[in-house]
C-alpha positions in Angstrom: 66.8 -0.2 247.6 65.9 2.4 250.4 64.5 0.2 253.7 61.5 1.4 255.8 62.6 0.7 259.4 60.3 2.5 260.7 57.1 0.2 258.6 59.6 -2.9 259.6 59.9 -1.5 263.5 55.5 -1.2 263.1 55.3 -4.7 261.7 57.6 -6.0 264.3 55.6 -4.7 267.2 52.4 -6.3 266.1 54.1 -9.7 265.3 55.4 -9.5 269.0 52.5 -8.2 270.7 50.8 -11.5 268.4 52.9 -14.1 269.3 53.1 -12.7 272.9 49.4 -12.8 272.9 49.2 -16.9 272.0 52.8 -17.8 274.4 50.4 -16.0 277.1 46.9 -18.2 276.4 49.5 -21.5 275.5 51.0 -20.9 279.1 47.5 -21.1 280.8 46.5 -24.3 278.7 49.8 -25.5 279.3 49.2 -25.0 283.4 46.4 -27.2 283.2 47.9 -30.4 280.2 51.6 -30.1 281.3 52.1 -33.5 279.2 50.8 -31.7 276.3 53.5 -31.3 273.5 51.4 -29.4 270.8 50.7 -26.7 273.4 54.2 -26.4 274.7 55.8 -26.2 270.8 53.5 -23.3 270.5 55.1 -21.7 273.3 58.7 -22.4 272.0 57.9 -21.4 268.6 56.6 -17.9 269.8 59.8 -17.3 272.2 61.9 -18.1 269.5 60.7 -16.1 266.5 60.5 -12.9 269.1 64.2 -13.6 269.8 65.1 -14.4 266.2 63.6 -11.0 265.2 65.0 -9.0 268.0 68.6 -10.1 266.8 67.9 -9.3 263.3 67.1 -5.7 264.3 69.9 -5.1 266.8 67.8 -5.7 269.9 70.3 -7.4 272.1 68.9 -7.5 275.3 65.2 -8.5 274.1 67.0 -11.4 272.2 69.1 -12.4 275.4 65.7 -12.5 277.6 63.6 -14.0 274.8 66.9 -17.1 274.4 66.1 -17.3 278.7 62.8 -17.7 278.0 63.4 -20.0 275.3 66.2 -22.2 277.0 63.8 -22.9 280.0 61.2 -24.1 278.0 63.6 -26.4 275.9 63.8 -28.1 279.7 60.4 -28.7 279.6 60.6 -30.4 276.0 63.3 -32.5 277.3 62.0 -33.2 280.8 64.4 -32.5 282.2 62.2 -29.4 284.3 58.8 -30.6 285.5 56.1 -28.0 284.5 54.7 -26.4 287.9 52.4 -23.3 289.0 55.4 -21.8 290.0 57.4 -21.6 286.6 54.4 -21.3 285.1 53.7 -17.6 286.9 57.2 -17.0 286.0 56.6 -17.5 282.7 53.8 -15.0 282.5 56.0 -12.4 284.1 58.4 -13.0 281.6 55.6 -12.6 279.0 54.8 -9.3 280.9 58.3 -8.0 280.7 58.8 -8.8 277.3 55.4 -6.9 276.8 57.6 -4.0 278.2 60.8 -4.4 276.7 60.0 -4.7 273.0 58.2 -1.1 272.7 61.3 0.3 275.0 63.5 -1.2 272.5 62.2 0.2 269.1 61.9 3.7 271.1 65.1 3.2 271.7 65.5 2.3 275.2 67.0 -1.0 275.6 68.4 -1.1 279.0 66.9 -4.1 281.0 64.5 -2.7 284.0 65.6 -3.9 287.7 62.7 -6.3 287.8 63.0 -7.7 284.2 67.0 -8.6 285.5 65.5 -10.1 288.5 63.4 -12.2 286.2 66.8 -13.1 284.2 68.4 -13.8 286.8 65.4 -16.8 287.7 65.6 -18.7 284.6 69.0 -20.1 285.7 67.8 -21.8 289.1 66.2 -25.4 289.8 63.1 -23.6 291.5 62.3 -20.1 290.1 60.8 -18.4 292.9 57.7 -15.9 291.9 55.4 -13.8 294.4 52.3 -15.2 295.4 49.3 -13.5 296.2 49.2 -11.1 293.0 48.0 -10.5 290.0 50.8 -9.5 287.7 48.6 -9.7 284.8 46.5 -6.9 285.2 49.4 -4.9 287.0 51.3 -5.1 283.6 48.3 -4.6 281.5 48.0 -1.0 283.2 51.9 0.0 281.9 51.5 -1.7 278.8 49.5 0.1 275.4 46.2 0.1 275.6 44.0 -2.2 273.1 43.4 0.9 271.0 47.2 1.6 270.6 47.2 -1.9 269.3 45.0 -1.5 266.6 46.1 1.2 264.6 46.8 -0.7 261.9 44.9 -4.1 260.7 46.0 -7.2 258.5 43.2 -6.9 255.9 42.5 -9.4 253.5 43.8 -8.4 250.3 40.7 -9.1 248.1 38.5 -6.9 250.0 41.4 -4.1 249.2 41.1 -5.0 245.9 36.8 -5.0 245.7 37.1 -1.6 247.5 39.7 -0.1 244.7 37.7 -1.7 241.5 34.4 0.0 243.2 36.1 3.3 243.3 37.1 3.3 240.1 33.9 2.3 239.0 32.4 5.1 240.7 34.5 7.5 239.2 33.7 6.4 235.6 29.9 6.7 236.6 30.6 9.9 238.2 32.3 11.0 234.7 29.3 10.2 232.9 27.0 11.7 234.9 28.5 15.4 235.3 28.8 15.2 231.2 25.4 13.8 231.0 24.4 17.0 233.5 26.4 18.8 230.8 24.6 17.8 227.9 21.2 17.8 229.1 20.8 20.8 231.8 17.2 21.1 233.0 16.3 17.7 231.6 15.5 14.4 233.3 16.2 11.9 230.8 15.9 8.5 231.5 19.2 7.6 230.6 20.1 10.4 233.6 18.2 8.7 235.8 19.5 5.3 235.4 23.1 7.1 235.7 22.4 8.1 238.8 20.8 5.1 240.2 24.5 2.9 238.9 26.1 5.7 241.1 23.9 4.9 244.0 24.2 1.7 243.9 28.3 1.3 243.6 28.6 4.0 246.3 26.7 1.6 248.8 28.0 -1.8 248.1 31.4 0.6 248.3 30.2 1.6 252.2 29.8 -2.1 252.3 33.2 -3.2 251.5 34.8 -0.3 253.4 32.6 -1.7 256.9 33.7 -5.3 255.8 37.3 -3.7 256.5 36.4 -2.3 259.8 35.0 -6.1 261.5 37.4 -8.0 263.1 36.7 -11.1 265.2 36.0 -11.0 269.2 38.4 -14.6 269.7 41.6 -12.2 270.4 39.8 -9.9 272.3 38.1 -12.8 274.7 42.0 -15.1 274.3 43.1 -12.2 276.8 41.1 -12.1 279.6 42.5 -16.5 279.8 45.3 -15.1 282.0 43.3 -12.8 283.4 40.6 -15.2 285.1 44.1 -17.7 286.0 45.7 -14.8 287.3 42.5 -13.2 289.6 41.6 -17.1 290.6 45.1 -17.8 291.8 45.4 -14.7 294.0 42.4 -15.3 296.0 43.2 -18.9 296.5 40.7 -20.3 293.7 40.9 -22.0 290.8 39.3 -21.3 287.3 39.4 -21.3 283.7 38.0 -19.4 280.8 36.0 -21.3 278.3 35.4 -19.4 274.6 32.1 -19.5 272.3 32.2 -17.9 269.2 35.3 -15.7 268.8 34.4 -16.5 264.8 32.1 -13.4 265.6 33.0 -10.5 263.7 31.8 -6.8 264.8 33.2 -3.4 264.7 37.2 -2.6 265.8 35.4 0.5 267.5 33.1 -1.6 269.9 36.2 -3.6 270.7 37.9 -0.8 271.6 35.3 0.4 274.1 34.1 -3.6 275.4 37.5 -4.1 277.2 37.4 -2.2 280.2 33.1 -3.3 281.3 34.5 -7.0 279.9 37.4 -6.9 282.3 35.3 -5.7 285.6 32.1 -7.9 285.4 35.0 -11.1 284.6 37.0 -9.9 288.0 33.3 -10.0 289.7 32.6 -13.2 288.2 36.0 -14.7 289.4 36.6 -12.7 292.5 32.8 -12.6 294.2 30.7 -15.2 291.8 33.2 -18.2 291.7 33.6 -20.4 295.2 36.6 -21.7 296.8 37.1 -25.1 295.7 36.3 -26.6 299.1 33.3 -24.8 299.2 32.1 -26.1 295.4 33.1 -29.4 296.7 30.6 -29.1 299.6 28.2 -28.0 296.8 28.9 -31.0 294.7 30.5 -28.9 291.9 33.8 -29.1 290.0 36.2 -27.6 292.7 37.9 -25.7 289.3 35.0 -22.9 288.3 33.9 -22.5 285.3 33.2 -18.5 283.2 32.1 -18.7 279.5 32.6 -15.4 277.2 30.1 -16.3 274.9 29.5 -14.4 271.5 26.6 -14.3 268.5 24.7 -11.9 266.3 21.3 -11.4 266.4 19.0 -9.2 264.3 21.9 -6.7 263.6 23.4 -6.6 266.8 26.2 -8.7 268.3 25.3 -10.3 271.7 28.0 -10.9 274.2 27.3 -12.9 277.3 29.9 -13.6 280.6 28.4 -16.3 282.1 29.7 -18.1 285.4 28.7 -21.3 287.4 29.1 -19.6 290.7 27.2 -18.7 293.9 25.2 -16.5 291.4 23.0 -13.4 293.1 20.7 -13.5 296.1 16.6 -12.0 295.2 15.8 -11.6 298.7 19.0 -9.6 299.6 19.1 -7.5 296.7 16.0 -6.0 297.5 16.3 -5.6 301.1 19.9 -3.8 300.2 17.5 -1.7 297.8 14.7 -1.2 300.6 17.1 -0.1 303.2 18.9 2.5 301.4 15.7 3.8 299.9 15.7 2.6 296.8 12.4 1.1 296.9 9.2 0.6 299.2 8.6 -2.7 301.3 5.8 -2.9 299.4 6.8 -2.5 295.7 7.0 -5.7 293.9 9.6 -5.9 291.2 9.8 -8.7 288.8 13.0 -10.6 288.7 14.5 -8.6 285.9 13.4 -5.2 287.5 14.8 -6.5 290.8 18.6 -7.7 289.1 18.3 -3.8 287.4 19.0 -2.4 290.8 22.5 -3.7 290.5 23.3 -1.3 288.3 22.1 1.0 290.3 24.9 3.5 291.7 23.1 3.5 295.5 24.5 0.2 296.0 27.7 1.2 298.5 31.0 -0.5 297.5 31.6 -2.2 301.0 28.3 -2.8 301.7 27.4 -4.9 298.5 30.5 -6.9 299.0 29.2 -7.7 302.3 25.5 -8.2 301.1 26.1 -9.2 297.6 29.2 -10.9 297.2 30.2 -7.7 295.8 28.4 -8.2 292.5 26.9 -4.4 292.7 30.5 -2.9 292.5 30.9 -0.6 289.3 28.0 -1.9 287.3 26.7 1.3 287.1 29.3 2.2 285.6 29.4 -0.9 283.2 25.8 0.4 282.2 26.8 3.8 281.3 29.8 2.1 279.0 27.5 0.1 277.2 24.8 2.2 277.2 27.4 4.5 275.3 27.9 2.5 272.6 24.0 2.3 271.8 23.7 -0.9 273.7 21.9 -2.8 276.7 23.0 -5.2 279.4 20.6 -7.0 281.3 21.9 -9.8 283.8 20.0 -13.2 284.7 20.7 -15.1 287.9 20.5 -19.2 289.2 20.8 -18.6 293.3 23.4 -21.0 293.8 24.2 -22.1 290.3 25.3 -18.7 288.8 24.7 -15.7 286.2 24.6 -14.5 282.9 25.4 -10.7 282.1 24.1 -10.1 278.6 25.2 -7.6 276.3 23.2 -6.5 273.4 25.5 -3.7 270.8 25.4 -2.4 267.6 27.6 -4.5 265.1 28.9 -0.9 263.8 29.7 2.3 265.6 30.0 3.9 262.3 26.7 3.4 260.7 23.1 3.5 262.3 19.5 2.1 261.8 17.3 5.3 262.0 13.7 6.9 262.1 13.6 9.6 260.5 11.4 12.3 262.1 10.7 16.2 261.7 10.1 19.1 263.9 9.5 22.4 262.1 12.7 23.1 259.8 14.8 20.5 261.8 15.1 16.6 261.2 16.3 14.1 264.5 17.4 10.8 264.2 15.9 7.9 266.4 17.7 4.8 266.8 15.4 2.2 265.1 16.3 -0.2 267.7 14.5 1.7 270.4 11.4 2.3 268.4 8.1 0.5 269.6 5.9 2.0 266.9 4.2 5.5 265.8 0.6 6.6 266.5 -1.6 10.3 266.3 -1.3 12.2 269.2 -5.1 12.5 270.5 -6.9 15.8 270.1 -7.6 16.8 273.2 -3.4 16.2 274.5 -2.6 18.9 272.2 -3.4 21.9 274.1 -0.2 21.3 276.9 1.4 24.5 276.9 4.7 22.9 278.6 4.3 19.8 275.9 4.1 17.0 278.6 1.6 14.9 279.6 0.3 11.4 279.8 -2.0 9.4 277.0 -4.0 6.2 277.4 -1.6 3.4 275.1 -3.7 0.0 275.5 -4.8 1.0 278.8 -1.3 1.9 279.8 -0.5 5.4 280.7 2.6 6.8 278.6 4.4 10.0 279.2 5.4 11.9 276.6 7.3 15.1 275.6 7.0 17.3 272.6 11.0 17.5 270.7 9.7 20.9 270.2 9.7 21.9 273.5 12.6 19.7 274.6 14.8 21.5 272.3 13.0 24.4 272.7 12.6 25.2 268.6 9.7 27.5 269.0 7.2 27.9 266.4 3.5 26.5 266.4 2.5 22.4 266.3 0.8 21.6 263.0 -2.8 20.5 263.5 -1.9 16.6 263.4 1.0 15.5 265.7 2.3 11.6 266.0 3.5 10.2 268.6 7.0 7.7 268.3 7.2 4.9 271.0 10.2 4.2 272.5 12.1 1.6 275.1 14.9 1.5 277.0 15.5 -0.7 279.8 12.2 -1.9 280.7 10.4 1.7 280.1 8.5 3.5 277.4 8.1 7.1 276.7 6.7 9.0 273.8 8.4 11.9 271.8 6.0 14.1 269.7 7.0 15.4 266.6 5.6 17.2 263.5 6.4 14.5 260.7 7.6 10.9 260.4 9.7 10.1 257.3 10.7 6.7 257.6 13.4 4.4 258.1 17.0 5.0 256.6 20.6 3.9 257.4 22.7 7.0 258.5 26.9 7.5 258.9 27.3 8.7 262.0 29.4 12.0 262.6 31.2 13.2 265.4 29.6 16.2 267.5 32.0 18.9 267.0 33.8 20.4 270.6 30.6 23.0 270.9 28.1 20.5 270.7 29.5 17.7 272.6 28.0 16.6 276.0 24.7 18.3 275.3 22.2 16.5 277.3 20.1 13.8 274.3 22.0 14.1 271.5 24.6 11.1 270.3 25.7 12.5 267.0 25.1 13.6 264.0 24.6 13.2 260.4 24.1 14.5 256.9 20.6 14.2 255.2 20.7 13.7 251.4 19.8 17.2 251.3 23.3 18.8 252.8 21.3 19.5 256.2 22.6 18.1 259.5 20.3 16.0 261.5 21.2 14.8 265.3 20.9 11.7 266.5 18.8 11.2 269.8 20.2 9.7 272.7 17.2 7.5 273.9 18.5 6.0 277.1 19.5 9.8 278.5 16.4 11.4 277.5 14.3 8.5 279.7 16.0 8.9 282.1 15.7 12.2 282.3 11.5 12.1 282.3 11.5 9.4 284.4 13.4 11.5 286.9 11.2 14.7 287.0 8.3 12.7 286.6 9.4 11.3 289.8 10.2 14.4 291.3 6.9 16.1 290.3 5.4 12.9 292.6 7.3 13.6 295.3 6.5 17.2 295.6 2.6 16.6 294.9 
């Protein structure tokens, strides 16, 4: 029988990059309970099936630094090796090497690396000595593959396969009948047509069902990683902390996973490096001295919330906004409501040195967090406790691939509007329909709302039917109207691509295709406010 070694090599780099994955989190538990058995079979376990299965597929020197690995924990079984910090950190490195070394050996480069024989070369003295001061977690994680690398292929469950192939052939059977039934019966709409087409409907969805079943995958794996991460950032500025997880159980699209790592991993080195105190300060302040960050995850109304709280020094009001005042930002006048006044943080005004003077550097990069997230059709928003710590909260779509929309037309063309940023629909008064640049301002509850005619916006030409409507919308604390010819409702739309021609033009997300064959775009919300709120600023300045 004919062997796959290169599906056996694909299997065997998951399995390791697995069982790496829990030797990693079991060494940070292990840190903390050193008398705990459970935790340290886990480890041993996991160092031996990597070395077991590097032998088996000729991988010498993997299986010679995996049996190191492996003979130094056996120590600790017997107790004949205390558990410290020390070996500990050694351990990770080892885990960080062997992160290396197994990809180098199915490529076919097997040849130990100058600082993975210096690692060898540890596991044979009394009192391994590691560098101090670093962080050789997220150091490896940068030569490493990338989380998306890692999830090329999925371990689905096999029923779902088997629900997904059953409704195919189901909906090639109905498709069968109905192109004989189109056959039979041109130019006549039977009833027995009719309820063809509604079976085929119907199977086709609960098929788009099943296939997005395929595509969830739980956030626990995702939030296990950043355990040595918070150890790892904690120890090298002389702290001490730990990683607590709520709701990994939460399932939501492999594509949002993909994109949450690199804003998860820079608002958890804030948290760690400018939220969390030294432990003799938080013994001052009559906290545990070992801090304390929560990755918490739920679902809410469709959307998947992820939260990074922290029990820190959490952010200072009064010198946010007089960072905001000084640069500009604001007038010494304005008065912002707590939320509006923890939004400036994301601001990109806010200097890197300065906020890490000012702000315990918890301005750094959030702007650039927002723009991620915003990306992926979401929010973040962050709450604060002066002295007891903060919550970052992060609202996103539980799908990447599928989207909530109102439909809306404008002449010959139909847009998309993400239903989650729509407030609600009304007429456009008479006497605002005369702007000849399609802006202006109407009275909404004794609010004034700006608003902009998609016609003009993407300039489409032609003339405004004699009744307009207005749709509502809300991003980040603000509301603008878009005018448009027609609403046609709700509906749930796949989202494609924007092809290389289209891509980066300035309010548009995507696209889809309407049941008619046409392509409709999708309407990047947060862009186009910004982008009115910004000349309605600048037409203020210059009146």
């Amino acid at each position: 029988m004919e062997i796959d070694r290169e599906a056996i090599l694909q299997m065997y780099l998951a399995e390791s990059e697995e069982h790496l994955g829990y030797m990693e989190e079991a060494l940070v538990a292990l840190e903390t309970h050193p008398e705990n058995e459970e935790i340290l079979e886990t480890i041993f376990r996991g160092a031996h099936t990597i070395k077991g299965n590097a032998s088996s597929l000729g991988f010498s020197q993997v299986a010679e630094f995996a049996h190191a690995v492996e003979e130094l924990l056996q120590r600790f079984r017997n107790r004949t090796l205390p558990v410290t910090r020390e070996r500990i950190t050694l351990l990770l490195r080892s885990v960080d090497a062997l992160r290396q070394m197994v990809p180098d050996a199915v490529a076919g480069v097997e040849e130990l690396q100058p600082e993975h024989e210096d690692l060898l070369k540890q596991f044979t003295e009394k009192g391994p000595v590691t560098q101090q001061g670093k962080e050789p977690s997220a150091r490896r994680r940068e030569e490493v593959p990338s989380g998306a690398d890692r999830t090329r292929t999925l371990r689905v469950d096999i029923q779902k396969l088997d629900r997904m192939l059953n409704l195919s052939s189901e909906i090639t059977v109905a498709q069968g009948r109905l192109r004989q039934m189109l056959e039979e019966r041109v130019g006549h709409m039977a009833e027995e047509l009719m309820e063809a087409k509604v079976v085929v409907e119907k199977l086709w969805l609960t098929l788009q069902e099943e296939i997005m079943k395929v595509r969830m995958v739980p956030v626990g794996p995702t939030f296990r990683q950043y355990i040595r991460t918070v150890r790892d950032i904690a120890q090298a500025h002389g702290k001490v902390a730990r990683l607590v997880i709520d709701g990994g159980e939460v399932e939501v699209d492999m594509k949002v996973i993909e994109h949450l790592r690199d804003p998860l991993t820079h608002m958890i080195r804030n948290a760690v490096d400018h939220g969390i105190e030294s432990p003799e300060v938080r013994k001052a302040r009559g906290k545990d001295p070992c801090g304390c960050i929560t990755l918490k995850g739920f679902q809410d109304a469709g959307s998947i919330i992820i939260q990074v709280i922290d029990d820190g020094a959490g952010l200072s009001r009064q010198k946010i906004l007089e960072r905001a005042t000084a640069r500009g930002m604001i007038s010494e006048s304005q008065a912002l409501s707590q939320e509006e006044t923890y939004r400036l943080v994301f601001e990109p005004g806010f200097s890197t040195a300065e906020v890490v003077t000012e702000l315990s550097g918890r301005g750094v990069g959030m702007d650039v967090v927002r723009r991620n997230i915003e990306a992926l059709r979401g929010s973040v928003a962050i709450e604060s406790r002066e002295g007891e710590g903060a919550t970052i909260t992060i609202r996103l779509p539980l799908t990447l691939a599928i989207i909530d929309g109102l439909k809306v037309g404008v002449g010959e063309e139909t847009f998309v509007i993400p239903l989650d940023t729509v407030i609600e629909c009304l007429d456009l008064p008479q006497e605002r329909r005369s702007e000849a640049d399609g802006r202006g301002l109407i009275n909404l509850r004794g609010k004034a709302l700006p608003y902009v005619r998609l016609r003009n916006l993407f300039a489409l030409g032609g003339t405004s039917p004699v009744r307009e409507n207005v749709v509502v919308v809300r991003h980040d604390g603000r509301q603008v109207g878009f005018t448009v010819d027609t609403v046609y409702g709700e509906s749930q739309s796949v989202i494609k691509p924007l092809g290389k021609l289209f891509q980066g033009l300035p309010g548009v997300s995507g696209s889809t295709i309407l049941g008619n064959g046409r392509v409709a775009l999708i309407l990047d919300v947060p862009t186009l406010i910004q982008e009115m709120v910004l000349q309605e600023t600048q037409m203020q300045g210059s009146a």
